[in-house]
N, C-alpha and C positions, 0 to 999 in steps of 0.2 A: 639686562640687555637694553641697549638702545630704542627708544621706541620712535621709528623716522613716521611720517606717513607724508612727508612732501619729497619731492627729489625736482630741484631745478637746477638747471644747467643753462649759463650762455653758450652760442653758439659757435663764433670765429676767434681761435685760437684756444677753445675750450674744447667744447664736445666734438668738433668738424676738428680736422688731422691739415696741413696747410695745403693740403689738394682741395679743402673745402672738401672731404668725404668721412665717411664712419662705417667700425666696421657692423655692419647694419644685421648680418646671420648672429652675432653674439647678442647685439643687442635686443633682437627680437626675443632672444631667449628670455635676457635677463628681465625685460619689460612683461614677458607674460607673469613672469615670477613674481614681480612688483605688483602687478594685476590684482594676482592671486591675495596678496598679502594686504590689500586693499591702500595702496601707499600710492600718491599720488604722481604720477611726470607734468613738470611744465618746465616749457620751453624762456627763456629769460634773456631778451636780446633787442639791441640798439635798430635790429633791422627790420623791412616791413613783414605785415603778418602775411601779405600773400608769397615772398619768398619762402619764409620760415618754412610754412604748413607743407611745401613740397619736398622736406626732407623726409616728412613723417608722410608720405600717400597713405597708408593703412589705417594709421590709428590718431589720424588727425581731427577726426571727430567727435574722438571721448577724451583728448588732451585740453591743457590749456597751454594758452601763450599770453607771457607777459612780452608785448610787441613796441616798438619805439620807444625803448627803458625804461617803459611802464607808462605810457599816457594813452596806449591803446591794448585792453584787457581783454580777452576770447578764453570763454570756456566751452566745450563740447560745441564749436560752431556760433555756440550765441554770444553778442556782445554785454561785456559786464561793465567797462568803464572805459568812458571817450574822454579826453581831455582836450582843450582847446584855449591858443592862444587869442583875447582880444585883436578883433581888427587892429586899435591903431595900435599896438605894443609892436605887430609886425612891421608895420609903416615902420617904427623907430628904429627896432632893429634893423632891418634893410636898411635905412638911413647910417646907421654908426658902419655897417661892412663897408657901404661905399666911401665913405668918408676917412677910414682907418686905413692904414699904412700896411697893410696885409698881400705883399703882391702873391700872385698866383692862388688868390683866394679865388676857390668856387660851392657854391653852393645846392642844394634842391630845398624844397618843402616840402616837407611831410604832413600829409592830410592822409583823413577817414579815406577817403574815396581813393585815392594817389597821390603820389610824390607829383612833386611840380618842381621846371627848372625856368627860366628866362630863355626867350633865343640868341641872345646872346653868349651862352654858356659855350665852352669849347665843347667841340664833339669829341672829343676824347673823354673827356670829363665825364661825358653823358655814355658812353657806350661802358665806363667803367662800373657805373652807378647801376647799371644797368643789372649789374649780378648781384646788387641788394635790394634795390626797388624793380620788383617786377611788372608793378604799376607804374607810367612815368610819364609824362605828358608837358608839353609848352605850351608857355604863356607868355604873350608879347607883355604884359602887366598885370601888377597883383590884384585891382578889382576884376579880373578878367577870371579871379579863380574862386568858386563858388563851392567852398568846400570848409570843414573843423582844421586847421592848422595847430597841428599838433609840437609839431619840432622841426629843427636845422638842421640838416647835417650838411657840416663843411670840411673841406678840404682846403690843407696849404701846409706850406715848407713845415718844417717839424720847429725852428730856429724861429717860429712868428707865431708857433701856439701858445705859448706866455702870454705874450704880449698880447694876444686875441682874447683869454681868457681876462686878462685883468680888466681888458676895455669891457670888458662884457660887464665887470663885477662894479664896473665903477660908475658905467651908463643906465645899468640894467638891474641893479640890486634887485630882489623882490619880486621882478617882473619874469626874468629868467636866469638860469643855470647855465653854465657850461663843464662839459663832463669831455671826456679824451678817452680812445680807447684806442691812442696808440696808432702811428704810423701817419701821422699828419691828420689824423679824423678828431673832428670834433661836434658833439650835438650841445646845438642848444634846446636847453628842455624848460620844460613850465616848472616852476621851484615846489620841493616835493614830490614831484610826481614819476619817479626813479624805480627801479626795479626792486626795490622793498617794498616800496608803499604799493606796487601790486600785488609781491606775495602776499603780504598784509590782508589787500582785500580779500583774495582766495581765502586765504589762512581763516577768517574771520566764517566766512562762507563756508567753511567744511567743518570747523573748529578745531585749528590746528594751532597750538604754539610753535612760540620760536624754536626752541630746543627739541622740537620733532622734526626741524627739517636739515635737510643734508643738501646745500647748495656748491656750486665750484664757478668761477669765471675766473679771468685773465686781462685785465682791464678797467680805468679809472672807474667807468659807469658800471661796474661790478663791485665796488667798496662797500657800500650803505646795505646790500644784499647779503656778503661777505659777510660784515659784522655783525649784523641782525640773526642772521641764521645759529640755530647751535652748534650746529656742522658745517661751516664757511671753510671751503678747498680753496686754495689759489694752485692754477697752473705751476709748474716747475718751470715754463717760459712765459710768467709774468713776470712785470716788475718788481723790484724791490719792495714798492709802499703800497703796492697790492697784496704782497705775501704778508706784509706785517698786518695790516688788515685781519686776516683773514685765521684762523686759531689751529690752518693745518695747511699739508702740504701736499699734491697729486702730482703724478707723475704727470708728462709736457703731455699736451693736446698730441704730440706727432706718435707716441707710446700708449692709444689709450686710456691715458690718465685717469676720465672720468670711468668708464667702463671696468676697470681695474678697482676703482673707490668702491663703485655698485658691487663689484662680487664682493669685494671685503664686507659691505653690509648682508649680503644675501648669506654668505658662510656665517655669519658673527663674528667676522674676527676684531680686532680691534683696529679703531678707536671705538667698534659698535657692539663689543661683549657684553 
């Protein structure tokens, strides 16, 4: 029989149904089970930790969250691992968005303390941002924000995320990543520091191998996670080159896909006999 003792799940288009909800009386069920069995839940997502933690009010204390695609790590409430971009790498970056051929590009910053935007940002922009960073704050200027800068996350037409990406790889080698999770979203993150190399830490931290964990997302910055894991789910509405990814297949976020995976482990049925 399978021997799981991690269970991560990203959140939007994964574990969350496209209402952004879950069905939460099953789940409660199946998490006491997991409990029981000593196997661990964390949460694995592009978004901030202070969003995430309000899905989970209950049991947000004894979980972990791999938060901002792993450059900001929360076990049981305590911080495990902060990541941070050098001041001038930011400078630069800001410098290449403005300069780049990206129309209807907008941005925030993601830090330890809050997301930050410009006041020049459209309001629309900001009120949408709003339902992933539930810290968010303006700044007439970047010395104006006194905080660990962690990650990008941007927004623009779907038909300019290539070409956002490549300028990223070609300005930014080494310095930063860029990941897509679909629907004109794109972070830029610190190179490494992805939602593997947080299970990773965890993993290390409990003494969990690869092939004990049973992970699912729906999304570029879900691959490295996908792969890594022995049990990597892709959504039924992810992409193509996330499903190849990924060494199984879960029904769409919109069917409980993930919830569906967990009873199949909690029965033993297979792939976890």
């Amino acid at each position: 029989m399978a021997d799981i003792k991690l269970i991560a799940v990203d959140m939007d288009g994964t574990f969350l149904d496209d209402r952004k909800n879950y069905n939460r009386a099953r789940f409660a069920e199946q998490y006491a089970e997991l409990k029981a069995r000593g196997i661990r839940f964390v949460v694995a997502s592009g978004n901030q930790y202070y969003q995430l933690r309000t899905f989970f009010p209950e049991i947000a204390h004894e979980i972990a969250f791999v938060a901002e695609n792993g450059a900001y790590i929360i076990e049981a409430g305590e911080d495990r691992f902060v990541g941070e971009f050098p001041h001038d790498d930011v400078e630069k970056i800001i410098d290449t968005l403005a300069r780049g051929n990206y129309p209807e590009l907008n941005y925030v910053l993601c830090g330890y303390h809050s997301a930050w935007y410009f006041s020049s940002t459209p309001a629309a922009y900001i009120e949408k941002m709003r339902r992933y960073c539930y810290r968010l704050q303006p700044v007439e200027r970047l010395d104006a924000i006194h905080d660990r800068l962690f990650k990008f996350a941007l927004n623009l037409p779907d038909e300019y995320v290539p070409i956002l990406m490549a300028d990223i790889e070609r300005h930014h080698a080494g310095v930063a990543t860029a990941v897509t999770s679909g629907h004109g979203s794109v972070d830029l993150i610190i190179p490494g520091l992805h939602k593997a190399h947080g299970l990773a830490l965890l993993q290390q931290r409990w003494g969990i191998t690869h092939q004990q964990v049973l992970a699912f997302g729906d999304g570029g910055n879900d691959l490295e996670m996908l792969s890594q894991a022995g049990f990597g789910y892709a959504m039924a509405n992810a992409p193509e080159r996330v499903k190849a990814a990924a060494k199984y297949l879960a029904p769409s976020n919109n069917q409980e896909g993930v919830l569906h995976v967990i009873q199949q482990l909690l029965e033993g049925r297979p792939p976890f006999d």
